[in-house]
LORO-791578 format. One line per field, with one value per residue (C-alpha): residue number from 1; residue in three letters; chain; z, x, y. Coordinates in pm, 1 decimal. Example, Ala and Ser with C-alpha at 12.3 -4.5 7.8 and 13.67 -1.06 7.14 Angstrom:
! residues 2
seq	c(1; 2)
type	c(ala; ser)
mol	c(A; A)
w	c(780.0; 714.0)
u	c(1230.0; 1367.0)
v	c(-450.0; -106.0)
This chain:
! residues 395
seq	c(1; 2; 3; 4; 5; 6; 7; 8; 9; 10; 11; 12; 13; 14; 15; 16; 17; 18; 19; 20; 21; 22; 23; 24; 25; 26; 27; 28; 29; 30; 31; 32; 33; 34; 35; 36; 37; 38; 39; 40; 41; 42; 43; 44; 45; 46; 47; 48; 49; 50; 51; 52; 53; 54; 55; 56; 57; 58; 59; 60; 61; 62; 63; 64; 65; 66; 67; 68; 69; 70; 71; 72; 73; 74; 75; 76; 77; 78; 79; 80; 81; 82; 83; 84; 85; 86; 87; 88; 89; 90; 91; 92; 93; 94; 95; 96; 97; 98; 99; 100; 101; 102; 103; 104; 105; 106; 107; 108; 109; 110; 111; 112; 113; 114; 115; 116; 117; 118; 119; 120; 121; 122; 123; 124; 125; 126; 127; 128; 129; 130; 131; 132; 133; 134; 135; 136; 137; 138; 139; 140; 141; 142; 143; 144; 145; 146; 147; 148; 149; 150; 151; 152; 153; 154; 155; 156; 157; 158; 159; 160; 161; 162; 163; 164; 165; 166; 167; 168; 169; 170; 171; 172; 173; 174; 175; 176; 177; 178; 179; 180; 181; 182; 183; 184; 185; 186; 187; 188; 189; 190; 191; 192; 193; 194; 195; 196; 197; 198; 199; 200; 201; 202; 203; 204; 205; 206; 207; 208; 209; 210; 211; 212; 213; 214; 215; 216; 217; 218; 219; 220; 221; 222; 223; 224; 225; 226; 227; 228; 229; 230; 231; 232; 233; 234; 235; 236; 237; 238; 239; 240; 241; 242; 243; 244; 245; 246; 247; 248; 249; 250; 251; 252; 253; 254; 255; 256; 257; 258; 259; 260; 261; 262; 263; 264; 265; 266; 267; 268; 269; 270; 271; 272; 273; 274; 275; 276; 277; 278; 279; 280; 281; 282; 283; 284; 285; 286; 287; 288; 289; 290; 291; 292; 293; 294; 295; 296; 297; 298; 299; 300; 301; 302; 303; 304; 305; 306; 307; 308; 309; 310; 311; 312; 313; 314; 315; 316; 317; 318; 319; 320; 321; 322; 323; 324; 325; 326; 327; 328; 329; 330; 331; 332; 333; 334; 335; 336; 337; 338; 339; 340; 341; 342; 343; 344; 345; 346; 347; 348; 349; 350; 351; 352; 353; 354; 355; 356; 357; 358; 359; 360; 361; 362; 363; 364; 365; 366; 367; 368; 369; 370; 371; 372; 373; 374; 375; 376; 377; 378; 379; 380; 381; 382; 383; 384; 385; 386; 387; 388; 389; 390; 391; 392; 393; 394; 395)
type	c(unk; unk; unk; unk; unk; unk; unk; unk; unk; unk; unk; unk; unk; unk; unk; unk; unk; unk; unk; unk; unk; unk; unk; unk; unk; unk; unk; unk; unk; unk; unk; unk; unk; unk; unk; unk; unk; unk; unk; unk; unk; unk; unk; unk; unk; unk; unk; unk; unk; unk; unk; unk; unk; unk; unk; unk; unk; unk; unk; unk; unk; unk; unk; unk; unk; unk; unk; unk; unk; unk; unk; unk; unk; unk; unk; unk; unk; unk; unk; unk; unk; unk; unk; unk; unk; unk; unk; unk; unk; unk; unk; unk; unk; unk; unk; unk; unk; unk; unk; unk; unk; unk; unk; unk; unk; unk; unk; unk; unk; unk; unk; unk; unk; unk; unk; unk; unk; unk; unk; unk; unk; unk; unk; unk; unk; unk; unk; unk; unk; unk; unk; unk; unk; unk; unk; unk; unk; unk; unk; unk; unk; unk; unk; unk; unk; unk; unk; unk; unk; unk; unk; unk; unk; unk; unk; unk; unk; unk; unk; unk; unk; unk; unk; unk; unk; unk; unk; unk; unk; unk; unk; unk; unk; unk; unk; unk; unk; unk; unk; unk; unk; unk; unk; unk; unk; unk; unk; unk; unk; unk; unk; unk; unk; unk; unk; unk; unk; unk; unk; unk; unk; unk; unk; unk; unk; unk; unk; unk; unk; unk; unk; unk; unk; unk; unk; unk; unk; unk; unk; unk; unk; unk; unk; unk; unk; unk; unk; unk; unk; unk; unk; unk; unk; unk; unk; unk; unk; unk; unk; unk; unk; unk; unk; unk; unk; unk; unk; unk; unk; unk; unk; unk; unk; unk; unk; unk; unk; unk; unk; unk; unk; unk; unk; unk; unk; unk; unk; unk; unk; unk; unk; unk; unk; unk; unk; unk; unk; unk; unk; unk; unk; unk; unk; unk; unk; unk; unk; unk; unk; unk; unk; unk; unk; unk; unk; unk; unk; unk; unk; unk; unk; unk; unk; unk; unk; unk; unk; unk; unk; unk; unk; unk; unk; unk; unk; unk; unk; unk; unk; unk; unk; unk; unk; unk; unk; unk; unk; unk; unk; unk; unk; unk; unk; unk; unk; unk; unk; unk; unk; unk; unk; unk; unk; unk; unk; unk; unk; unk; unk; unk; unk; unk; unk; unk; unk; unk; unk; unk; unk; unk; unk; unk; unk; unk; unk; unk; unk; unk; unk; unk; unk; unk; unk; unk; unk; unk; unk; unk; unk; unk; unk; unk; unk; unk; unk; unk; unk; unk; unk; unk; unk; unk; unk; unk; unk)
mol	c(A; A; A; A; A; A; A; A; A; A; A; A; A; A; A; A; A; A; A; A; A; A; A; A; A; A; A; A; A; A; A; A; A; A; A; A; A; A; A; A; A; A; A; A; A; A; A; A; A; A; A; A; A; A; A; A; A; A; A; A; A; A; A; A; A; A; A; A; A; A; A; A; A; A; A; A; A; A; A; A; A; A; A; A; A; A; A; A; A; A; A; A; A; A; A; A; A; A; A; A; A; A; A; A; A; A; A; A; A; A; A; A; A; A; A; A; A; A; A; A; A; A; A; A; A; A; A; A; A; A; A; A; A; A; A; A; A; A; A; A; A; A; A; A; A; A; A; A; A; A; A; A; A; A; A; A; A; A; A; A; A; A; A; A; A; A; A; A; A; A; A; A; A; A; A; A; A; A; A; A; A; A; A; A; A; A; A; A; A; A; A; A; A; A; A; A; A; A; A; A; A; A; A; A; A; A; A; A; A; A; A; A; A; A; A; A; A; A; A; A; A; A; A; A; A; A; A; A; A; A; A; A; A; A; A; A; A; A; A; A; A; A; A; A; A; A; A; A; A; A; A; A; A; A; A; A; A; A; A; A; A; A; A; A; A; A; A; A; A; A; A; A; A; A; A; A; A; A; A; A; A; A; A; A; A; A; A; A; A; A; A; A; A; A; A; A; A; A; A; A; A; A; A; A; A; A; A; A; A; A; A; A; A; A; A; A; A; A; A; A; A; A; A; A; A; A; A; A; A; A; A; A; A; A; A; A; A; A; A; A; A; A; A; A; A; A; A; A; A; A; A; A; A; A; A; A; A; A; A; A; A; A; A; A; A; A; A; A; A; A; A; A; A; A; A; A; A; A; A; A; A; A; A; A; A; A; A; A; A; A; A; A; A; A; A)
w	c(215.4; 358.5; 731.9; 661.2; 331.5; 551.7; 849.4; 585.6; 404.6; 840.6; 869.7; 1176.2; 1360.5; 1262.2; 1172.1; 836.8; 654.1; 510.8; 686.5; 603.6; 425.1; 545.0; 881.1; 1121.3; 1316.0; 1646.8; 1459.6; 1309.2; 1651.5; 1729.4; 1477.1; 1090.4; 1161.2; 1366.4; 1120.4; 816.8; 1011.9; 1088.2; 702.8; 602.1; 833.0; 1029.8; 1376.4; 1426.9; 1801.7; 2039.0; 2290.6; 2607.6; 2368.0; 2261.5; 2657.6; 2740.6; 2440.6; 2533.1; 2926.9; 2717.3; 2546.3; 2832.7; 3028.9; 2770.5; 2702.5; 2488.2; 2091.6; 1806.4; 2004.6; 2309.6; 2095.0; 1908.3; 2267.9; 2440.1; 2133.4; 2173.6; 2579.6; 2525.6; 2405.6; 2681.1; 2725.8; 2812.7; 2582.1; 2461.9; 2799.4; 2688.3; 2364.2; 2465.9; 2288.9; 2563.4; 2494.8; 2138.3; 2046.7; 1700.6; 1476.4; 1181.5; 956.9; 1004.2; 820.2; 544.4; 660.0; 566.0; 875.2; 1211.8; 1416.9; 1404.9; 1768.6; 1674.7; 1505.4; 1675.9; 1525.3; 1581.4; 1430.6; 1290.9; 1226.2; 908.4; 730.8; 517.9; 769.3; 988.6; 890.6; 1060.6; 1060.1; 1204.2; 1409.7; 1394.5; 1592.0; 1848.9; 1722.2; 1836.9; 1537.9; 1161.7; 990.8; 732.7; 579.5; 362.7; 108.1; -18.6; -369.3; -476.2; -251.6; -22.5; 330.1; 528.9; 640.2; 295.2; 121.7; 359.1; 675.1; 534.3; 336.0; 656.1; 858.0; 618.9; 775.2; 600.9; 656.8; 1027.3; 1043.7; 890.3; 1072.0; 1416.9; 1296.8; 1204.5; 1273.5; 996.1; 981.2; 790.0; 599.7; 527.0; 231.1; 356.8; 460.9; 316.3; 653.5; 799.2; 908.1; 804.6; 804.9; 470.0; 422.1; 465.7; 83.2; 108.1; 161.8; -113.4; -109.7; -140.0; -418.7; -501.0; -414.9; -90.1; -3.8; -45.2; 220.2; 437.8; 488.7; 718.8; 921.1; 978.6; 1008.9; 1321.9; 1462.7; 1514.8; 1549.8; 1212.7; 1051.8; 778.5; 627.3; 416.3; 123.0; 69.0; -168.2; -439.4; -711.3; -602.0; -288.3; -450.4; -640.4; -347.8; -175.2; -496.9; -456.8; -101.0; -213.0; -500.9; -251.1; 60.6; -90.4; 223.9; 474.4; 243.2; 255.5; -8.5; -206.9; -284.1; -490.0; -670.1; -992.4; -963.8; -1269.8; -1296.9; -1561.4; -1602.3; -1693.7; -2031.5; -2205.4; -2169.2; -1783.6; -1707.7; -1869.3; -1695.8; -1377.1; -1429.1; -1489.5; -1158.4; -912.9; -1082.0; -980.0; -718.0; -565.4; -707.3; -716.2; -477.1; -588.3; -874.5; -1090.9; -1335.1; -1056.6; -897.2; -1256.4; -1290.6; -919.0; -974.7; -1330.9; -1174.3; -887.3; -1006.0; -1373.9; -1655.0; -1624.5; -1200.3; -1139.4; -1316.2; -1113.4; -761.0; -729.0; -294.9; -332.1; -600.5; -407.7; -81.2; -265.6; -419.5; -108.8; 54.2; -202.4; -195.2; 155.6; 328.3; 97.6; 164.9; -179.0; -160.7; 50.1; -238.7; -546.3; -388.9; -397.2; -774.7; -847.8; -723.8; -873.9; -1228.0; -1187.6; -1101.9; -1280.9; -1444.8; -1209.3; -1430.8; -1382.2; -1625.4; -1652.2; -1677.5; -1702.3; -1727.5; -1379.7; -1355.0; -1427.7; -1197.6; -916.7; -921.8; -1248.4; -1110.3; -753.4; -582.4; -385.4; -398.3; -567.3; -643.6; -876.2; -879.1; -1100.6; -1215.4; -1532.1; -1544.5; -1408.0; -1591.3; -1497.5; -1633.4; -1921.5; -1669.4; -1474.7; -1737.2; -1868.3; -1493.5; -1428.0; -1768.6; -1610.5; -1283.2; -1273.8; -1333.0; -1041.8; -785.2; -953.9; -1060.2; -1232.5; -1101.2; -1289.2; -1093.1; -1324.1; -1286.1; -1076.7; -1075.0; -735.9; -611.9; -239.0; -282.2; -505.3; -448.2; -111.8; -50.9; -368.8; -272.5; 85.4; -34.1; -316.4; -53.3; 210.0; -21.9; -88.6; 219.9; 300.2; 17.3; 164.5; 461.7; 701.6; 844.3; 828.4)
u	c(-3630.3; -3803.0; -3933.9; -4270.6; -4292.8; -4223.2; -4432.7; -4759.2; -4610.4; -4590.2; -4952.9; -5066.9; -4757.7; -4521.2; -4290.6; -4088.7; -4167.7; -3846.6; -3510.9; -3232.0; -2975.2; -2691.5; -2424.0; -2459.0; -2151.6; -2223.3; -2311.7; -1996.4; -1794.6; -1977.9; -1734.5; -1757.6; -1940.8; -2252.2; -2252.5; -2296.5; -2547.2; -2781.7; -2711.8; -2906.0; -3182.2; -3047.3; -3026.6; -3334.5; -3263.0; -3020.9; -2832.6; -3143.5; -3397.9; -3201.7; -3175.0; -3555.3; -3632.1; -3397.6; -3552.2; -3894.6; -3800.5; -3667.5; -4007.5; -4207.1; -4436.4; -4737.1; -4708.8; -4503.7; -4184.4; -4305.9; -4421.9; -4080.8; -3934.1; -4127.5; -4009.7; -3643.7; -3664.9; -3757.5; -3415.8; -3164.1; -2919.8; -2627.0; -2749.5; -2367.4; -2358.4; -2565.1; -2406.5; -2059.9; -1829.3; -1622.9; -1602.5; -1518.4; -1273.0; -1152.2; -1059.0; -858.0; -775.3; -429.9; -197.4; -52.5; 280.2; 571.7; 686.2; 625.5; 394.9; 108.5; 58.6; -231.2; 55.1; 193.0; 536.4; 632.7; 901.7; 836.7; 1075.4; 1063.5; 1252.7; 1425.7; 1485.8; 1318.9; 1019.8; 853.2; 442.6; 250.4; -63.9; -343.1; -664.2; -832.9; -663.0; -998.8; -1160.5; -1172.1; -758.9; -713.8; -332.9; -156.6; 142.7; 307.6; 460.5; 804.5; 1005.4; 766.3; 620.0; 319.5; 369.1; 408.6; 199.4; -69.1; -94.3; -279.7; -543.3; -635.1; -624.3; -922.4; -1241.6; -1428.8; -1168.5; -1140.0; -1495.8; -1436.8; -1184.2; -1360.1; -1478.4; -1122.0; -754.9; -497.0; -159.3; 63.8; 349.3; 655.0; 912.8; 1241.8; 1446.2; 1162.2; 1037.4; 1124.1; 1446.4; 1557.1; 1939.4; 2100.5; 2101.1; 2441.7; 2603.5; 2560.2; 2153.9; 2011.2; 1655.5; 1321.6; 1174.0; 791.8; 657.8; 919.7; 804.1; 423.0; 521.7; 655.4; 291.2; 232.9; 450.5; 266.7; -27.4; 135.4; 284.6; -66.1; -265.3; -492.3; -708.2; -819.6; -769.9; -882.9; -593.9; -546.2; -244.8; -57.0; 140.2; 427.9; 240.5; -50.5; 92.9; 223.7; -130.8; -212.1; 38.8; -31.5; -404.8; -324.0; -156.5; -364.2; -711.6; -875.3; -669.6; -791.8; -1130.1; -1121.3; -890.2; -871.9; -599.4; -484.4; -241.6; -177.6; 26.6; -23.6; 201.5; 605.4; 777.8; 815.7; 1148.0; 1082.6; 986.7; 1282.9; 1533.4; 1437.8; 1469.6; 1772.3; 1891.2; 1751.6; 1857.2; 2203.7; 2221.8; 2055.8; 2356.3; 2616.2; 2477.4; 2199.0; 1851.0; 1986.2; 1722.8; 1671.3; 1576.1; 1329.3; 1157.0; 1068.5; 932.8; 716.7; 608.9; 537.0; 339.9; 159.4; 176.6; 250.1; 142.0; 167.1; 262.9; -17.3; -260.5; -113.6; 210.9; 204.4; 186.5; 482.3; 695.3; 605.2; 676.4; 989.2; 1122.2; 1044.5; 1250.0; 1529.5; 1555.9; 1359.5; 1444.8; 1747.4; 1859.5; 2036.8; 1783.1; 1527.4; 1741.2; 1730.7; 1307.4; 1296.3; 1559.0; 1264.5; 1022.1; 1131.8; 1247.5; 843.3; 666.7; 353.6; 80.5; -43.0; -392.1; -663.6; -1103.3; -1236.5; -1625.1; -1658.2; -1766.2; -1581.7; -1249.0; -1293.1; -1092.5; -702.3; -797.2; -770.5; -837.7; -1154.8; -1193.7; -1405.4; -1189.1; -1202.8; -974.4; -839.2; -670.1; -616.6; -736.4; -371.8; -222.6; 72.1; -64.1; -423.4; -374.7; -234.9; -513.1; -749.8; -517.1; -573.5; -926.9; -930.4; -779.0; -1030.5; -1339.5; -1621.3; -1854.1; -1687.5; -1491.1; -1499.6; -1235.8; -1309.2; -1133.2; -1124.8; -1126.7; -843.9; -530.7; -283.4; -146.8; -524.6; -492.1; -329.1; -511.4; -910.0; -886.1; -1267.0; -1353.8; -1157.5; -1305.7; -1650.0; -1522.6; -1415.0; -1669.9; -1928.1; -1720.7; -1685.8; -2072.1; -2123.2; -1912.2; -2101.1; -1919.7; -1992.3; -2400.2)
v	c(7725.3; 8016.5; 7963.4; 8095.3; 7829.3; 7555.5; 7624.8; 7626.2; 7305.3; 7164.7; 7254.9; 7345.8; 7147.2; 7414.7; 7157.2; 7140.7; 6839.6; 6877.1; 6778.4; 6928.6; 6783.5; 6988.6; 6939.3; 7190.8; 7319.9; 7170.4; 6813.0; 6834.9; 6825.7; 6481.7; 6337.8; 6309.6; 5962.2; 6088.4; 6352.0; 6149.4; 5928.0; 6278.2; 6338.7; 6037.3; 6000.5; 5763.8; 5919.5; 6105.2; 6202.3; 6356.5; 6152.3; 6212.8; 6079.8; 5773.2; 5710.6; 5747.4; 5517.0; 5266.5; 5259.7; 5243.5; 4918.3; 4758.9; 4848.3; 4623.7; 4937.8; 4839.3; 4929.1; 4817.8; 4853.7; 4653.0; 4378.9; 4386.1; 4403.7; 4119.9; 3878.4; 3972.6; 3933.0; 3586.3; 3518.3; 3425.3; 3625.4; 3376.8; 3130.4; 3055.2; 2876.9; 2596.4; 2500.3; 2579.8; 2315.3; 2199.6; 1773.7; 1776.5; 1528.2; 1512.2; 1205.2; 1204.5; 915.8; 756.7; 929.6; 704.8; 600.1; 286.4; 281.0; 43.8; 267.4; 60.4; -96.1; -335.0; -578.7; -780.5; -947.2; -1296.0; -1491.2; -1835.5; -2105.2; -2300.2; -2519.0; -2254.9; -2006.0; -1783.6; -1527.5; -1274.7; -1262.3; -985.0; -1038.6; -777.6; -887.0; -1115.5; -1447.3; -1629.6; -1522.3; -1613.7; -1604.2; -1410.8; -1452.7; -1173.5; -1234.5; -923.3; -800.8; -778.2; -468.1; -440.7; -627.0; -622.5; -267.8; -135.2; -325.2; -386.8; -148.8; 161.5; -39.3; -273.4; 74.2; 180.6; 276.2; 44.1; -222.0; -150.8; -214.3; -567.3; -626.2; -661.2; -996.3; -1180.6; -1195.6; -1086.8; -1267.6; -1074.1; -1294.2; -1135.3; -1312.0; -1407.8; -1112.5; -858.6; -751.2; -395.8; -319.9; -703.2; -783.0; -885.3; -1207.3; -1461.4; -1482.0; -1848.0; -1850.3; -2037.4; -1864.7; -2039.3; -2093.3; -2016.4; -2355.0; -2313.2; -1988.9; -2179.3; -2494.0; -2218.0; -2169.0; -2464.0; -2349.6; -2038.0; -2238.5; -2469.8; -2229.5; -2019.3; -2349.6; -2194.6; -2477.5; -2261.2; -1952.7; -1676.3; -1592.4; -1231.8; -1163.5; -935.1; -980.8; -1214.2; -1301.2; -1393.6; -1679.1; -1820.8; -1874.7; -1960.5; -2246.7; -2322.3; -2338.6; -2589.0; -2842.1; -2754.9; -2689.8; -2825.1; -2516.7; -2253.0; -2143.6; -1838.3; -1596.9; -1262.8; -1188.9; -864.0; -853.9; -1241.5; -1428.1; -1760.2; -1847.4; -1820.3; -1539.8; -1424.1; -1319.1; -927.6; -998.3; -1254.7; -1004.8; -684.2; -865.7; -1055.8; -724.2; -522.6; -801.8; -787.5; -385.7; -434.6; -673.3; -446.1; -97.2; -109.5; 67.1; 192.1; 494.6; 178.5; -48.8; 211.2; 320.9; -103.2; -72.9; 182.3; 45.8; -250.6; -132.9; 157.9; 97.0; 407.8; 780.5; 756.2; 1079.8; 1254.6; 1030.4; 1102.0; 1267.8; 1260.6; 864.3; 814.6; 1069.6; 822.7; 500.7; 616.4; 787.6; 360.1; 206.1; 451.1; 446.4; 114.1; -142.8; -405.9; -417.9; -749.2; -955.3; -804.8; -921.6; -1260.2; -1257.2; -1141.1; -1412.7; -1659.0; -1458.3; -1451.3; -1845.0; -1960.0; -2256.7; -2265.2; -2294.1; -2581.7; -2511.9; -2515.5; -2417.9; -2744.5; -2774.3; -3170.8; -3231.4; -3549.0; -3378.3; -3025.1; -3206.4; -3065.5; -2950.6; -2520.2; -2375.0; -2569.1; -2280.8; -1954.3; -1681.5; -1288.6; -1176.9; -821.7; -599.6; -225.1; -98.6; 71.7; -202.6; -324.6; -704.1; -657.1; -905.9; -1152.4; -1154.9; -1213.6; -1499.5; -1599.4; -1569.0; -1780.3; -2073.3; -2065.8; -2238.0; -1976.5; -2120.3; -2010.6; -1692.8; -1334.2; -1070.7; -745.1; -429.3; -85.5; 199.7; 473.8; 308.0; 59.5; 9.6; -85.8; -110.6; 236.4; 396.5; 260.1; 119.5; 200.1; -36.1; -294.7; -295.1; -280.5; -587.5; -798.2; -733.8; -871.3; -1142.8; -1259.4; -1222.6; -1397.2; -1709.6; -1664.3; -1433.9; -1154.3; -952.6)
């Protein structure tokens, strides 16, 4: 545009009120960057006036930079100092493991009249018992350690002892047992429990068991109703095995004395533990379950435990409601009765929780898992937490 044009459009500044829009040669050897910036508008002096604006800010000079000034001068400057994160210790949860690295157990080996057996202490042993019985292939490790290292259940656990049971030959590490050891049977595996009992100077105690392990504190309880205070109790069967159940079992403690864990033995395992469709549910926990069986189990000791297993009685209990009768007619004690809705044992346990009195009982089904302690440890936790308050333990 003409010079004249814009010095009338200026007024009687003599300035253009138009900028132009185009790079001038000595713009251009600031760099391409500056340039584009004086393109757009968006440096509107040269280096000297940048500098005596800058000093003017700093000054606190009155007008709408000075107030924007005095706000931002309020702000420390090393502020960073006082926040700095320098304590911050982090906590994860313990990693799920089947192995012995859990220093709060203590292992002891009792005596009994069918052999040794190793129990695991975890706790002040001033406080309230609680005994555990485990499932077939596994021990109190396996079967018990990451669901009492729970959050919830670590909580709980300030205000009792555990005592961890492990089967004959079932613990971690266990040698196999002599060819000539006649093992226990169900109601022997059950007495064995006195001697747990003397040997910790326990009075009472609160039952908490799976599967196999469950129907021996369901025996102890029978003939010791007055040591046993309560029972929770996951997957338990409380009658004798069927023809389907006795043959598939025959059959796995047969390989496993010959073959060892055989892919036939460790498909029943899993089945039995975790129920059908596992892997879809949670592939990480199969793969760690299958990798323990392969590898931890002692296949011969283990044969010997589903030969008791599948040889059980009848628990010869029955629901009774004529008050007169109730006494030795089914457990006298409180009960909570546990099971998976993809449990392979579901049907048992409502056979079971059939057979109990319904005063002092309750079935509880958690939705979406079989292997419960695995699989829903927070709902357990919270399940037996409220039991116990309700039997008067615990806030």
């Amino acid at each position: 545009m003409p010079a004249d044009e814009g010095g009338a459009a200026g007024g009687s500044t003599g300035t253009s009120v138009y900028r132009s829009t185009t790079v001038s040669a000595a713009h251009a050897a600031g760099g391409l960057l500056d340039g584009v910036r004086r393109a757009l508008g968006m440096a509107h002096r040269d280096a000297d006036d940048d500098g005596e604006k800058k000093e003017k800010l700093l000054s606190g000079e009155n007008g709408p930079t000075g107030k924007i000034t005095m706000v931002a001068s309020t702000m420390p400057c090393d502020s960073m100092d006082d926040i700095e994160l320098k304590n911050i210790q982090l906590q994860f949860p313990s990693v799920r493991s089947l192995s012995r690295d859990d220093s709060s157990s203590q292992e002891e080996v009792v005596e009994t009249d069918r052999g040794n057996i190793v129990v695991a202490v975890q706790g002040a042993r001033n406080k309230p018992a609680i005994l555990t019985y485990h499932d077939l292939g596994l021990n109190y490790i396996s079967s018990f350690q990451a669901f009492f290292n729970y959050i919830d259940m670590r909580a709980l656990l300030e205000n009792f002892c555990v005592y961890h049971v492990n089967a004959p030959g079932q613990e971690e590490g266990a040698q196999t047992l002599p060819e000539d050891y006649i093992y226990p049977t169900m109601d022997e595996l059950a007495n064995q429990l006195s001697f747990v009992l003397t040997h910790f100077g326990l009075k009472q105690f609160i039952g908490f068991g799976v599967g196999a392990g469950a129907n021996v504190l369901c025996r102890y309880a029978l003939n010791n109703p007055e040591r046993v205070s309560a029972l929770c109790l996951v997957n338990c069967i409380s009658t004798q095995a069927g023809w389907i159940e006795w043959g598939y079992q025959k059959l796995n403690a047969r390989h496993l004395r010959s073959k060892g864990m055989t892919q036939g033995v460790l498909d029943y395992l899993m089945w039995h533990h975790f129920g059908r469709q596992t892997e879809e549910r949670n592939h990480d926990l199969v793969q760690v379950y299958k990798s323990y069986f392969e590898r931890n189990v002692n296949p011969t000791n283990l044969s010997m435990f589903i030969d008791s297993y599948i040889r059980r009685t009848d628990l010869n209990i029955h629901r009774e409601m004529d008050p007169n009768k109730k006494k030795n007619a089914t457990l006298s004690m409180p009960v909570i009765n546990i099971t998976g809705s993809l449990s392979p044992h579901m049907d048992d346990t409502v056979t079971f929780n059939g057979r109990l009195d319904p005063t002092n009982s309750s079935w509880m089904k958690i939705s979406d898992c079989g292997m419960v302690l695995e699989e829903q440890p927070g709902k357990v936790s919270e399940a037996f937490r409220l039991f116990l308050q309700g039997e008067g333990y615990g806030k």
